[in-house]
C-alpha positions in Angstrom: 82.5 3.5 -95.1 83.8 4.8 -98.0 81.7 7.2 -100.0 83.5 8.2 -103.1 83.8 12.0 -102.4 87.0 14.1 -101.9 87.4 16.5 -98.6 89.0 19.4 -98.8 91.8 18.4 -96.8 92.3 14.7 -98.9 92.6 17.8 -101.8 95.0 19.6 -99.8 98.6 18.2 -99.7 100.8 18.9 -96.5 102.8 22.3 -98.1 99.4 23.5 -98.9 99.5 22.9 -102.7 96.2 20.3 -104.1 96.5 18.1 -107.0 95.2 20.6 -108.9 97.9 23.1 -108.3 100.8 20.5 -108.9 99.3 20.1 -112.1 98.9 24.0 -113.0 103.2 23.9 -111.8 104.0 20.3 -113.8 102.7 22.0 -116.8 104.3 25.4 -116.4 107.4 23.5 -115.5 107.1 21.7 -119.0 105.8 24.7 -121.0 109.2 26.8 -121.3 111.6 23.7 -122.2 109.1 22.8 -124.6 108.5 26.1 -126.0 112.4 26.2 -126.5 112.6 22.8 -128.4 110.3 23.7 -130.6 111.8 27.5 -131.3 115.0 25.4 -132.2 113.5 23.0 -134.4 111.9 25.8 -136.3 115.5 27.5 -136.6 116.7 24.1 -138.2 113.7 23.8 -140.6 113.9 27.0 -142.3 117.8 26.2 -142.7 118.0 29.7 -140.2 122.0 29.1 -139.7 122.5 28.1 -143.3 122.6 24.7 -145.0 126.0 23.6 -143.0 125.0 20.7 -140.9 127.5 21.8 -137.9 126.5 25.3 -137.3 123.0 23.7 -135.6 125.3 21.5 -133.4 124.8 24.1 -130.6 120.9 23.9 -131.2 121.0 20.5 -131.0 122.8 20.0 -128.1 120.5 23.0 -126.4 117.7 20.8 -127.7 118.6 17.7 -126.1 119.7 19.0 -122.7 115.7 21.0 -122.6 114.1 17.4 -123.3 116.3 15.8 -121.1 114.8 18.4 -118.7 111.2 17.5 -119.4 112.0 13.4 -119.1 113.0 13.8 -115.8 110.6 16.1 -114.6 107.7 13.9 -115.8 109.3 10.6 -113.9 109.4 12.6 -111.0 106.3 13.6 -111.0 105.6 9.7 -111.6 107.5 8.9 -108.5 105.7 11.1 -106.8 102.3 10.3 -107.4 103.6 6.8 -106.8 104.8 7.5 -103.3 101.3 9.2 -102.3 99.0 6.7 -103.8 101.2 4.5 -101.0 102.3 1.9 -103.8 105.6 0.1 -102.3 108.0 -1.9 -104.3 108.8 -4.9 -103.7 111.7 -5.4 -100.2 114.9 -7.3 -100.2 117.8 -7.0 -98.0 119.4 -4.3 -99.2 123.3 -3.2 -98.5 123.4 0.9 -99.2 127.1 1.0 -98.6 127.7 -1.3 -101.9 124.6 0.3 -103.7 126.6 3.7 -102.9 129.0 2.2 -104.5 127.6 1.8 -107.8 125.7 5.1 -108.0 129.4 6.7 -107.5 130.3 4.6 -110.5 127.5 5.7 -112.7 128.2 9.6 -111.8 132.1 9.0 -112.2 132.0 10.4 -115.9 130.2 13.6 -115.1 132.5 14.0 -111.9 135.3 14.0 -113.8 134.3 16.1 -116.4 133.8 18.9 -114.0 137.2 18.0 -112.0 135.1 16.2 -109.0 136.6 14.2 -106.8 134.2 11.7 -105.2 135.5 9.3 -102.1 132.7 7.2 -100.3 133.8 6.1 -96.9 132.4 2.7 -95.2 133.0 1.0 -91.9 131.7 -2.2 -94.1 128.2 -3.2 -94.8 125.2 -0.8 -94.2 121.9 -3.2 -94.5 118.3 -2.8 -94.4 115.0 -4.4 -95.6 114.3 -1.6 -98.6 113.1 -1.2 -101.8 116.6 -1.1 -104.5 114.8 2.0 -106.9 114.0 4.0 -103.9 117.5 3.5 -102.2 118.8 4.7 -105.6 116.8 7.6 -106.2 117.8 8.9 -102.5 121.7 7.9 -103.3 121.4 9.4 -106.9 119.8 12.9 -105.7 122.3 13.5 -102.8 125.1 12.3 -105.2 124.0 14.4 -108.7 123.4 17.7 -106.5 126.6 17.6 -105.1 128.2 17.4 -108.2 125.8 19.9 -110.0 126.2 22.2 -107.0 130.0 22.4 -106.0 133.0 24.0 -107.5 135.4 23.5 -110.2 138.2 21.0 -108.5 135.4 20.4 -105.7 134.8 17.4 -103.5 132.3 15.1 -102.8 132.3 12.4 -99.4 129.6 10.4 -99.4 129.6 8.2 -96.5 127.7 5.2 -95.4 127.3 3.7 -91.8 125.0 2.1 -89.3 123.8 3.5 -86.1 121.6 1.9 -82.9 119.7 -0.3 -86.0 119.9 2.7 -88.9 121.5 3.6 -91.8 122.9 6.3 -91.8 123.9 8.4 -95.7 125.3 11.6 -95.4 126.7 13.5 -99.1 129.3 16.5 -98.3 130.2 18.8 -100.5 132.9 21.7 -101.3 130.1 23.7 -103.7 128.2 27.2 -103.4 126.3 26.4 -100.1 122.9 27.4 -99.6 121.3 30.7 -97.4 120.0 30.3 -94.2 116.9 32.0 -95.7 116.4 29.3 -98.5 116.9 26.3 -96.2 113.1 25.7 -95.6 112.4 25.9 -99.2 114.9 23.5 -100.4 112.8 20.1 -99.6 109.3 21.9 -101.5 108.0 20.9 -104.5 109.2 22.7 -107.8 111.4 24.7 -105.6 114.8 26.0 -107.1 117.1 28.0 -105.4 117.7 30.8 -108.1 120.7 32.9 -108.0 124.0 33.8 -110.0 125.7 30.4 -109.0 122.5 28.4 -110.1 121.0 30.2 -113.1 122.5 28.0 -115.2 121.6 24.8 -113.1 118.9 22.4 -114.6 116.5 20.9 -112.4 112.9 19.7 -111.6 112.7 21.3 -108.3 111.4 17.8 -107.4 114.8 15.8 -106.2 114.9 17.0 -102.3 110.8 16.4 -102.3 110.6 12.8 -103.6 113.9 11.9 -101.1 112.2 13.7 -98.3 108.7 11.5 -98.4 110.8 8.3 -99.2 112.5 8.8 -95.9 109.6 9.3 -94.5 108.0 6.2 -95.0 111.0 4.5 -93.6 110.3 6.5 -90.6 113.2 8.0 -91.2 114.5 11.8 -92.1 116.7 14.0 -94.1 118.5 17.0 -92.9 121.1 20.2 -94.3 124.0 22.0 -93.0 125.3 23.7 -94.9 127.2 27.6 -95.1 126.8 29.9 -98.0 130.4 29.4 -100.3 131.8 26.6 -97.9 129.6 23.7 -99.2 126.7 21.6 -97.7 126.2 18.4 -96.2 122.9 16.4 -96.2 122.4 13.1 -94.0 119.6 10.7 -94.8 118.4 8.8 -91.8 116.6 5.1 -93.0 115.1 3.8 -90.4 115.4 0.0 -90.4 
């Protein structure tokens, strides 16, 4: 029978954090970015930089990448509370190899702009009964990080295959690696690895999370290697 009230452990989420707290680190998250938009949009109204239109181009753009910041965060946090509220999308047949296929596309531009080289390698169709969005937000994640992680002139495989009735996604990468000491923390909410190589890095903190408990209700599971300067390589196990 269902009584209406809340335990303590329904409160409790499985890293320890409740509601509650994701809330208090949503809004924290949220507060600087926002704080910094509006800074810059004071600079601009009192005419700070003088009256010449192009010397706030630098604002501007600092503007937009901060509020691009805060978009994505909040759809995270959308597609989390989705996930845990247990409301699934709609399945099809879906074939990840050719869905990889078009993420690639879509990231080709900022690939290219940071001298990335991205090759996806296929033995041929990779299908499974999935949702399309939640295919794509695990393909987007392992594809954007690798980019937003490597090195100048870097490389990124992403490869696609099927194994005893799974697909099976694995991203490499040539970037900055990650510590053996920061490899538990990587698939926590709002948690960003923060050091000289990521500094300037912006993130939610919420992209390794979200893939982590879609994989999860595919039965499935997500995994790292990776060695600090010699790139990493995650694999994404969907369990048909």
């Amino acid at each position: 029978m269902t009584t209406g009230l809340t335990t303590q452990q329904d409160r409790t989420r499985p890293n320890g954090q409740t509601p509650f707290g994701i809330l208090a680190v949503a809004a924290h998250e949220l507060k600087a970015p926002l704080s910094a938009v509006q800074v810059y949009l004071e600079l601009m109204k009192t005419r700070a930089a003088g009256d010449d239109i192009t010397a706030y181009d630098h604002i501007l753009g600092r503007s937009l990448i901060r509020l691009e910041t805060m978009r994505q965060l909040i759809l995270d946090i959308i597609e989390l509370a989705r996930i845990e509220a247990g409301r699934r999308p709609d399945f099809k047949r879906v074939d990840v190899a050719m869905l990889a296929a078009k993420v690639i596309s879509d990231f080709s531009d900022l690939a290219r702009a940071d001298d990335i080289h991205i090759e996806l390698k296929t033995s041929g169709h990779a299908y499974i009964n999935a949702s399309v969005p939640e295919i794509e937000i695990i393909l987007n994640n392992l594809v954007s990080n690798a980019i937003k992680y490597n090195k100048p002139s870097g490389k990124v495989i992403v490869s696609v295959r099927t194994m005893n009735g799974s697909v099976i996604i694995e991203a490499t990468d040539t970037g900055i690696g990650i510590a053996a000491e920061d490899m538990d923390q990587i698939f926590t909410e709002f948690s960003r690895i923060k050091n000289d190589q990521t500094v300037a890095i912006e993130g939610t903190g919420l992209g390794l999370a979200i893939v982590r408990k879609i994989t999860q209700v595919y039965n499935g599971s997500i995994t790292v290697r990776s060695e600090p300067g010699s790139g990493s390589t995650f694999t994404v196990v969907l369990c048909c």
